[in-house]
N, C-alpha and C positions, 0 to 999 in steps of 0.2 A: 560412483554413479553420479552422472547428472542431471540433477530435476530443478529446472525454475518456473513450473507451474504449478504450486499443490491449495486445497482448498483445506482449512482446519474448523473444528468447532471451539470453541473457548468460552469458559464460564467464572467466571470472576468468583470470589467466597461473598459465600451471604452475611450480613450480620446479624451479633448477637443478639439475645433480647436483653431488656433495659428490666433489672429488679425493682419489683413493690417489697418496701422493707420499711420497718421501722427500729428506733433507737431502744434498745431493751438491756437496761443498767439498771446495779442497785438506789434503791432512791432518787429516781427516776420516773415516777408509773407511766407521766406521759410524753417519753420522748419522740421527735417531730420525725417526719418519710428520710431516708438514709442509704435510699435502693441506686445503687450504680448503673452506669449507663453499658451496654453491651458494644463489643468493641468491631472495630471495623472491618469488614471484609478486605480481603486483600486483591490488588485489582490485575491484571492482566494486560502486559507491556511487551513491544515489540522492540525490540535494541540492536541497530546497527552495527554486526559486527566485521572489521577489513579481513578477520584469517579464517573467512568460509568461502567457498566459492559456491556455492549450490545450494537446494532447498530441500536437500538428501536427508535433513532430520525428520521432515515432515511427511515423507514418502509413503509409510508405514504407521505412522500414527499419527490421527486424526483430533484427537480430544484430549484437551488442554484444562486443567480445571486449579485455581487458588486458593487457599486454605478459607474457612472462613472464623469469622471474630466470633471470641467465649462470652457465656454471658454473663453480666455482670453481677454482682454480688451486694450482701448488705452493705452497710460500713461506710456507705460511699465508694467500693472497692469497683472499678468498671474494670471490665472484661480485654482480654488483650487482643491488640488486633490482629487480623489472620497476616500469615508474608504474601509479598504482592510473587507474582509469576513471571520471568524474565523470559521470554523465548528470543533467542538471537537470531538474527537472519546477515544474510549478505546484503554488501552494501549495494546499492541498484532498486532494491526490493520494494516495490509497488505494495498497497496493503490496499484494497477492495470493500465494500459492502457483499456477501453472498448470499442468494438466494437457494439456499440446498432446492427445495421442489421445483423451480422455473430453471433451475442450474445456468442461473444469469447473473454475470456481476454490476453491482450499483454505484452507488458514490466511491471516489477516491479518497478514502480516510487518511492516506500518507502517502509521502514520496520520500524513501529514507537514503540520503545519498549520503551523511558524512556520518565519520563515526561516530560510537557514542549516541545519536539520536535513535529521539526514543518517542513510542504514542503510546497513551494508554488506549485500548482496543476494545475491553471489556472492564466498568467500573465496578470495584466491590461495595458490597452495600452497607447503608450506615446502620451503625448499632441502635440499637433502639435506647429512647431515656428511662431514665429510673424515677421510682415515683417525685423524687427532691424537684424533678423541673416542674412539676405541677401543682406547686403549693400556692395561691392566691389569697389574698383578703381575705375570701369568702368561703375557701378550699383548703382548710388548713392541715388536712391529712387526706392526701390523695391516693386510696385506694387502686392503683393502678401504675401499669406502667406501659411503655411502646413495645413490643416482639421488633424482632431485626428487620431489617430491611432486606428484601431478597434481591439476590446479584443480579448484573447485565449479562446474558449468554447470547451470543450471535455466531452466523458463519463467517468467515470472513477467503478471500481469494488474496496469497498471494505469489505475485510474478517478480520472478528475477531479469534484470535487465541489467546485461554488462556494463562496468564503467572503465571504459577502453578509449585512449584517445582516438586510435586510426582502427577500421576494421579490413581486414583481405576479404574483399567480397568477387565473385564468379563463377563460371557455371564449375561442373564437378569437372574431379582433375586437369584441373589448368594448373596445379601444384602453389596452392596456400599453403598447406604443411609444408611445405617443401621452404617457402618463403621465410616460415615464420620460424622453420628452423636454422636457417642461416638468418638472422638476424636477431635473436635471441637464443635464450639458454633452454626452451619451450622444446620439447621432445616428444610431437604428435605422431601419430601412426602412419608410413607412409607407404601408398602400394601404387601401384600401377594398375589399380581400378578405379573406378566413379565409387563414389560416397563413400571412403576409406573412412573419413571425418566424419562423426555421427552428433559429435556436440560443440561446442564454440572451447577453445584454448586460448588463453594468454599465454604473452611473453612479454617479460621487459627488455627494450631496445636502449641500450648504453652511449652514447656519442661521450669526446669530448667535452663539449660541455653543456649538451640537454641530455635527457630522458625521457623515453614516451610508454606507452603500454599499449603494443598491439593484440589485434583478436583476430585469431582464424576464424573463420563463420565456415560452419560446412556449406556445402555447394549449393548455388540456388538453379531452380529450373524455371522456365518459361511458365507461367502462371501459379507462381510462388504466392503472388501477392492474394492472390483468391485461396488459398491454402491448401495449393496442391502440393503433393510429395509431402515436406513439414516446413513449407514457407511458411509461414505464422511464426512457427517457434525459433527458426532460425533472425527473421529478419527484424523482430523486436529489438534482437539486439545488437541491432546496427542504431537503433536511435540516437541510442547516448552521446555515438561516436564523433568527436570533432570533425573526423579526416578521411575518406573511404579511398581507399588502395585497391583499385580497378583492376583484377588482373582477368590476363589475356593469355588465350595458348599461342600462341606462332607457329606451332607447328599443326595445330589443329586435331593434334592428339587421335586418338587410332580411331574417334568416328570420322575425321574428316570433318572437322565443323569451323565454318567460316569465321573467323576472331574478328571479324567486325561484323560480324550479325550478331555473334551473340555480346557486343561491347551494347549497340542498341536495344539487345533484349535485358542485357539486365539493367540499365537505365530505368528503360519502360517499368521492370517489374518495378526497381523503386518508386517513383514517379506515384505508380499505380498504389501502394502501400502507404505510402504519406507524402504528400505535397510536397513536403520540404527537405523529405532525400534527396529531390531530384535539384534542389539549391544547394547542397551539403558539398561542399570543396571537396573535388578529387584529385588523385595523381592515377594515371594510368600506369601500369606497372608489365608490360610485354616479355611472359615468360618463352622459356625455353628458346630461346636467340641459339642456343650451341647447337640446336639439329639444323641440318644443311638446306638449303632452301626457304630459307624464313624471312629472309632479306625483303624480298617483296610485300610481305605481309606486312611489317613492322613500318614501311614508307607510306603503305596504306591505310594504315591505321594512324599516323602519324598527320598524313593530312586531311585524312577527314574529321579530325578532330581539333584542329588547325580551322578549315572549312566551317565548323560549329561556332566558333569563335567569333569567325569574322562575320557570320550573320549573324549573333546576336549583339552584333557593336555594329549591325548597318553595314555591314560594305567597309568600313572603316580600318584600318587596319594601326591609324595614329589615336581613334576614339579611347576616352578614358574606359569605355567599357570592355574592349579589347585586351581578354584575359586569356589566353589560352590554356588552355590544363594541360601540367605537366607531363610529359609522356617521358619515360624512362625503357629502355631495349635491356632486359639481365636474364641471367641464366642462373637458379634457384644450385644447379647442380655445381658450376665449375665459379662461383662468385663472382663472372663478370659484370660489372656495372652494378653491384648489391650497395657499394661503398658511397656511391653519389646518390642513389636513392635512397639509402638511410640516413644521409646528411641534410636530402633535402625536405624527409619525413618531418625529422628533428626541428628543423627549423620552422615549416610551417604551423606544426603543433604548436610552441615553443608562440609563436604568434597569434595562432588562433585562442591559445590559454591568455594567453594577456588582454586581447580584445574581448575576449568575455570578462575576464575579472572587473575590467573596465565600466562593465554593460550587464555588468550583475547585480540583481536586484537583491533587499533584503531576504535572510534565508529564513521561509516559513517554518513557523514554530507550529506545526500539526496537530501539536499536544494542546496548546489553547484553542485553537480555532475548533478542532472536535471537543473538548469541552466547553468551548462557547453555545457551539451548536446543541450539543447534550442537554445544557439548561435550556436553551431555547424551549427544546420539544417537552421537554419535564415539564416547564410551566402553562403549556397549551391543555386544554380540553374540551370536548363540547358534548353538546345534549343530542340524542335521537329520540326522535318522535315515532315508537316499534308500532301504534296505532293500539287500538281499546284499552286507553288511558294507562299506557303504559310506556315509560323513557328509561336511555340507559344512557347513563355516562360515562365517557370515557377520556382517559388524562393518565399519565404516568404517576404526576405528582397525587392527584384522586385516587388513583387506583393504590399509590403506596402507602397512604392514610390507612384506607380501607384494611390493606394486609396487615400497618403493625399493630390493627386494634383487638385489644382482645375479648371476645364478643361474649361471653359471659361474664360481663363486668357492665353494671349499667352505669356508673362513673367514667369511662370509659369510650362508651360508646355515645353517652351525651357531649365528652369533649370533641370529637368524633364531627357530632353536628356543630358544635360549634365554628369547629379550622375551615370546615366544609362552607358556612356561612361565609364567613373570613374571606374566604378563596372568590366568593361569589356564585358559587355553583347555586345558590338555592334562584338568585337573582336571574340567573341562567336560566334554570329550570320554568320559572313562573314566563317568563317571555317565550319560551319555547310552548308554552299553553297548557304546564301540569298543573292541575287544581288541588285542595285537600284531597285527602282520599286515593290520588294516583298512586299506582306502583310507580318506585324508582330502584334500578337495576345498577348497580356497579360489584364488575366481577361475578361471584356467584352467590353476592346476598341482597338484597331485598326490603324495602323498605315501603312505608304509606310516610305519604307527603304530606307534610303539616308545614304550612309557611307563615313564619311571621310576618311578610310584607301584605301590606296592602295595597290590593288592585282597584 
């Protein structure tokens, strides 16, 4: 089966709690806090793998979840951390922001083209400390310890997009399968009806001395690009592709349809799906030349595309701009003319791979930039003013305070106020215009405002 669009949920492991413990040995009476730290949640990673072709594992199951960390113990003994959670995908594989309710995808969290690369998706959370990190001057047995940090769970979207140098792209049975089985080892379904082809197929193309990786794309129709029939899913995965192999019926196949109407229509569909198909280097590919009467067609097609040429080089025909696109006459059935357009696939490939490698920029490391951004948002928060003297704050890093505190502990909950001071939130709060005596709201507990600054 093949799926390259599925949506997943994933939840990272939460961490442990962090032990209040003290040192209890003979002749000893008062040994110092000794409580371990609870161990890490384990996070959730998306890893580029080359021998998938599809996102057939995700089809059927939705949610993904990673162990999380133990909690720590006396001794000093902290807690072991949970294992992180690998899910593989194909290389191509786009990874989304998802909104399951608006069922809308948001930011690009990755773009996972070479092997081996990897994001984290969902992070697991940190273990809470044990009472030893909160011994001070003045706090010499600290009654307390953090609870775990609870994990990142989110939806996430993602989409597979072939990585194919050339793609066979045109309308249904003009014999792509057909192409792609004379020039590789690729073994698609082939009938004598429209849309035989239901998903995109590779094959590797051999030359002497290149190699390239072509893609059948199933048939497109006239208003593909607005996502009629399943243009959308089909023509994604033409982006990738360096090289788009135009075919053409000649004989106009048993509707009768004019192979230079529809050379223009599927143009236009590209064009019309992204700007920069319609600049994407073709070779026109004119199948079926072995049925009788095709001759005409193929001279026609020949110059009007020829004709393309010379108006977009002015009239010119010596102009450097003066490129015409390769037009190739073969027959998919009896391999006339397969042998020169497979050499001349090879070689353009073969060229366009080099002037990219050329014009390639460093390759984004997705896994820092989303955790650059992750702390970003961690460190933000701000005050609302709910009105009759009531504010609520809200912040990740606030809000994870608040969670590893444990609130029957007034040692605890006074360090609590302190980090909160720290942070600035009290600062915050007095400019947003809470007085003593306000309610302040973070998550679902509840506080009266006492400030030490003065207004």
């Amino acid at each position: 089966m093949f799926i390259d669009q599925v949506h997943i949920h994933v939840k990272a492991g939460d961490g442990g709690a962090g032990c209040m413990s003290f040192r209890r040995e003979a002749h000893v009476p008062k040994g110092g806090p000794d409580g371990g730290d609870g161990g890490r949640g384990g996070d959730v990673l998306l890893q580029a793998d080359p021998s998938l072709s599809s996102l057939v594992d995700y089809r059927f199951k939705h949610h993904f979840k990673a162990t999380r960390g133990t909690h720590g113990k006396g001794s000093k003994m902290h807690g072991a951390n949970g294992e992180d959670l690998v899910l593989r995908v194909p290389l191509g594989t786009q990874v989304r922001e998802y909104d399951e309710e608006s069922r809308e995808a948001g930011e690009l969290l990755a773009d996972l083209t070479h092997e081996g690369e990897q994001v984290i998706i969902a992070k697991g959370g940190c273990g809470g400390r044990g009472n030893i990190h909160f011994v001070t001057p003045t706090r010499r047995a600290p009654a307390f310890a953090e609870l775990g940090e609870p994990a990142e769970e989110r939806w996430v979207e993602l989409e597979m997009k072939l990585m194919a140098d050339a793609a066979l792209v045109g309308m249904p049975s003009v014999g792509k399968s057909s192409l792609i089985a004379r020039m590789s080892a690729a073994r698609p379904k082939i009938a004598d009806y429209p849309f035989t082809t239901l998903v995109p197929n590779l094959g590797m193309v051999r030359t002497e001395e290149y190699s390239f990786v072509v893609a059948d794309v199933p048939g497109l129709i006239e208003g593909a690009a607005e996502g009629r029939g399943l243009g959308h899913e089909f023509l994604r995965h033409i982006e990738r592709t360096a090289l788009i192999l135009h075919v053409l019926d000649a004989s106009g196949s048993y509707e009768q349809r004019d192979p230079l109407e529809d050379y223009q229509k599927i143009n236009a569909e590209l064009a019309s799906y992204a700007a920069e198909l319609s600049e994407r280097p073709q070779i026109v590919v004119i199948n079926k030349t072995d049925m009788p009467g095709t001759a005409e067609a193929v001279e026609r097609i020949r110059q009007y595309v020829l004709d393309e040429a010379l108006q977009r080089s002015g009239g010119n025909e010596f102009a450097e701009t003066f490129r015409p696109t390769p037009v190739f006459a073969v027959s998919a059935l009896t391999g006339a003319g397969m042998d020169a357009l497979i050499a001349a696939c090879a070689e353009q490939v073969h060229a366009l791979r080099a002037a990219a490698a050329a014009q390639a920029e460093p390759q984004l490391l997705y896994d820092q930039i989303w955790e650059h951004k992750r702390q970003e948002k961690d460190r933000e928060f701000k005050v609302l003013n709910l009105g009759g003297h009531v504010f609520e704050v809200c912040g990740k890093a606030v809000e994870r305070m608040v969670i590893q505190t444990e609130w029957d502990n007034e040692e605890a909950i006074a360090y609590l106020q302190h980090r909160l001071e720290q942070m600035g939130v009290e600062k915050a709060l007095v400019q947003a215009g809470a007085r003593d005596g306000d309610e302040i709201r973070i998550l679902t507990r509840a506080f009266a405002f006492e400030s030490s600054l003065h207004t």
